[in-house]
N, C-alpha and C positions, 0 to 999 in steps of 0.2 A: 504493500500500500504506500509506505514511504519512498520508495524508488517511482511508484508510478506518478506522486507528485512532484517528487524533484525533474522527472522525465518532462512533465507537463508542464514546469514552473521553466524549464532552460528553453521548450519551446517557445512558449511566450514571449522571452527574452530574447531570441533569436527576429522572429517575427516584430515585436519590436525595435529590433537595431534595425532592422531592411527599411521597416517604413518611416524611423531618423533617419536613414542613409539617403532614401530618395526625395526627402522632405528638403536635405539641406542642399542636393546637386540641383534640384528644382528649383531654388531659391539664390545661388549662382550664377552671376550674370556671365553670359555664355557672348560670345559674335553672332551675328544673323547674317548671314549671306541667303539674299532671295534668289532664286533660281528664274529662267525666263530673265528679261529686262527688268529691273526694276521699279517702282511705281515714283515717279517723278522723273524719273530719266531726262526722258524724250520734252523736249520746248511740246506749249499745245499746239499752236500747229500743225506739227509734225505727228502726234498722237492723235488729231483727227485726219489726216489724211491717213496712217494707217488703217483706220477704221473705216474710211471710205473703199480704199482697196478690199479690205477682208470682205465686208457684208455682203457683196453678188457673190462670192464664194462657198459664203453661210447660207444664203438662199438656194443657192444651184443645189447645195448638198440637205436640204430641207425637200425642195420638191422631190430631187433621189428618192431620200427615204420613204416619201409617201407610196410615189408609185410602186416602187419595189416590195413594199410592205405590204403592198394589196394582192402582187401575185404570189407574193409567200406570206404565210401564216406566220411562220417560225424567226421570220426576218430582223423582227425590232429584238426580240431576246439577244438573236446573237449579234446583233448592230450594237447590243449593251455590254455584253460581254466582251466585247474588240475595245470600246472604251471603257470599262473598267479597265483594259491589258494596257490603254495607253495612259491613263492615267498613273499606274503602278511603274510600268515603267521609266514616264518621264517624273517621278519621286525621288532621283536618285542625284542629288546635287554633287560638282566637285565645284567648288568654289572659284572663281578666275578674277581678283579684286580689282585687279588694273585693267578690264573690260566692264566693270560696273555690273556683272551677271554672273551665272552660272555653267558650268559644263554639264551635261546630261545626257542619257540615250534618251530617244521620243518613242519610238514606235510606233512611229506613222510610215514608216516602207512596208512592215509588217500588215498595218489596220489598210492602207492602200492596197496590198495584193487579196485582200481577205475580202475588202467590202466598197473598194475605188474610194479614188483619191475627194471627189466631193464627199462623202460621207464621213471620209477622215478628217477631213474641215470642219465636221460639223462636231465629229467625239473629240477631234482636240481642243476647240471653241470650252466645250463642255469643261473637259478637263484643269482648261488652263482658267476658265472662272470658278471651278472651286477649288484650286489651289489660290490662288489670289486672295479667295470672301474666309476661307479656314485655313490657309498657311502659309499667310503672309510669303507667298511663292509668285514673284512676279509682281503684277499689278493691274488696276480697274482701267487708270489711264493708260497705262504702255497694252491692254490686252489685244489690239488690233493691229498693233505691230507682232504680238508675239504671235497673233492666229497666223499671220500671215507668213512668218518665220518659220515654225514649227506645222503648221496643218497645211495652208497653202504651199509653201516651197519644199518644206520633206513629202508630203504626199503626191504631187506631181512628178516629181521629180524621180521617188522610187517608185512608182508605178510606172513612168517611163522607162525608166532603167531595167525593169522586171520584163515588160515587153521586147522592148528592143533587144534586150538579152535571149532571151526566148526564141524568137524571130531568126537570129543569129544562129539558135540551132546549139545553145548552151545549155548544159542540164539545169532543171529548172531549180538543183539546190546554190548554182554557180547562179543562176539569178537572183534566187533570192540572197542572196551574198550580196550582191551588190545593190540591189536594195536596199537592206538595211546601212548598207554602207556610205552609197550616195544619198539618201534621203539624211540622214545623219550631219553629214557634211554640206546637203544646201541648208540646213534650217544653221547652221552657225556661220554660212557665205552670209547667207540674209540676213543674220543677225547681226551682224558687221558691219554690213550697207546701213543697215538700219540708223544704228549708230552714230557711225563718220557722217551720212547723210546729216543728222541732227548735231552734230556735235562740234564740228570741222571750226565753224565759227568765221573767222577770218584766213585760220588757216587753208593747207592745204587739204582736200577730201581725199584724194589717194592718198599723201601721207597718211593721216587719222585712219584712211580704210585701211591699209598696209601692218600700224601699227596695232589696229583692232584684232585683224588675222592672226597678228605672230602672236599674240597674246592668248589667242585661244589653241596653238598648236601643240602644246606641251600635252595637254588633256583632249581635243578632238582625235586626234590623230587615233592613240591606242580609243578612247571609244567609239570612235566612225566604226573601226576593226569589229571589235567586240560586238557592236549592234548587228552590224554582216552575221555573225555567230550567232545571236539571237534569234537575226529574223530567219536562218535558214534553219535552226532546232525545232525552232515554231509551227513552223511550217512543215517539216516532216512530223511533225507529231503530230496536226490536224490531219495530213496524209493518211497517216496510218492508223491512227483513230477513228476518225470521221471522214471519210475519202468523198462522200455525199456532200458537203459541205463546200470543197472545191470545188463541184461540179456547178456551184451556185453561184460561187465566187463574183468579182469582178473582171478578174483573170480570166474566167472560163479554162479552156481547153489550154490556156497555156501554162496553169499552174500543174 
């Protein structure tokens, strides 16, 4: 009886320390680096022109979804399911301080070969406002530059790259490679432009855009790589999984 309370009493105590332990790291003022551009960045301006670019992008991939949704039943679940996947995977910040933003994989080469690039315009829209309105990821003002960055430019971009890949007569895991890889690396081209475009000032805009680029090299580079990896694991798992799935694809016949 006396061991079972001394057993019971270290528990407590134990239980105890974990939650002083996470009471005082929570209570530690930590750095924030937002991921995305961050929310003042961008002069306004320039934060409403990017939103003027994104929203026929946002609409193109809104009507998508209707019509597509009427011929499949099952449509909108996995159109949820592809944005949840780009949501989680563009959660993963490496911090880049001297470009005012983040490095990350999107997984919009991946949600473009799955479900075409206007609908990935529409899940990363999604995405990137509730990372913004719950973690403080990005921003309200910069969010139509970043749709256009990350949804617009990776998802065109790797869905082109998957095609023309294809087309080429490249197995379709060497496509999807480079999908993930080129969608990766225009959403950090774009992000660049974005930038020097608002930032340049007096200076020069090539310089600023030059200096924008090398700054994101250290970290694009190995995760452009790494998202190639991704979006071709991905992909072979929905293959072999779900192979009905492809066949619905946006890809069609070439995935």
């Amino acid at each position: 009886m006396i061991m079972h309370r001394r057993k019971k009493s270290a528990r407590i105590r134990r239980v105890a320390a974990v939650i002083a332990t996470a009471g005082i790291l929570t209570a530690l003022p930590a750095p924030a680096f937002a991921m995305h551009i961050s929310e003042g960045i961008l002069p306004a301006p320039w934060a409403l022109f990017w939103y003027a670019v994104a929203l026929p992008f946002v609409a193109w991939g809104l009507r998508d979804l209707r019509r597509r949704s009427e011929e499949l039943l099952w449509f909108k679940p996995f159109v949820s399911l592809v944005g949840a996947a780009v949501f989680l995977i563009s959660c993963m910040p490496i911090p880049v301080p001297t470009a005012g933003t983040c490095s990350h994989p999107a997984g919009t080469g991946l949600a473009a070969i799955l479900i075409g690039p206007g609908l990935t315009v529409v899940v990363a829209s999604i995405a990137l406002t509730l990372q913004a309105l719950f973690l403080a990821h990005g921003g309200l003002t910069t969010l139509g530059a970043n749709i256009v960055s990350m949804g617009v430019a990776g998802a065109y971009v790797g869905y082109g790259a998957y095609l023309v890949a294809r087309h080429l007569g490249l197995p379709w895991a060497v496509a999807a490679f480079l999908a993930g890889l080129l969608s990766d690396w225009a959403t950090y081209a774009m992000t660049s432009l974005e930038l020097a475009a608002a930032l340049h000032g007096d200076g020069s805009f090539s310089a600023m855009l030059s200096l924008i680029l090398l700054a994101f090299v250290p970290t694009q580079l190995p995760l452009g790589i790494l998202e190639g990896f991704i979006c071709a694991g991905a992909l072979k798992f929905v293959r072999s999984r779900k192979p009905e799935l492809i066949r619905a694809t946006a890809a069609g016949g070439a995935a």
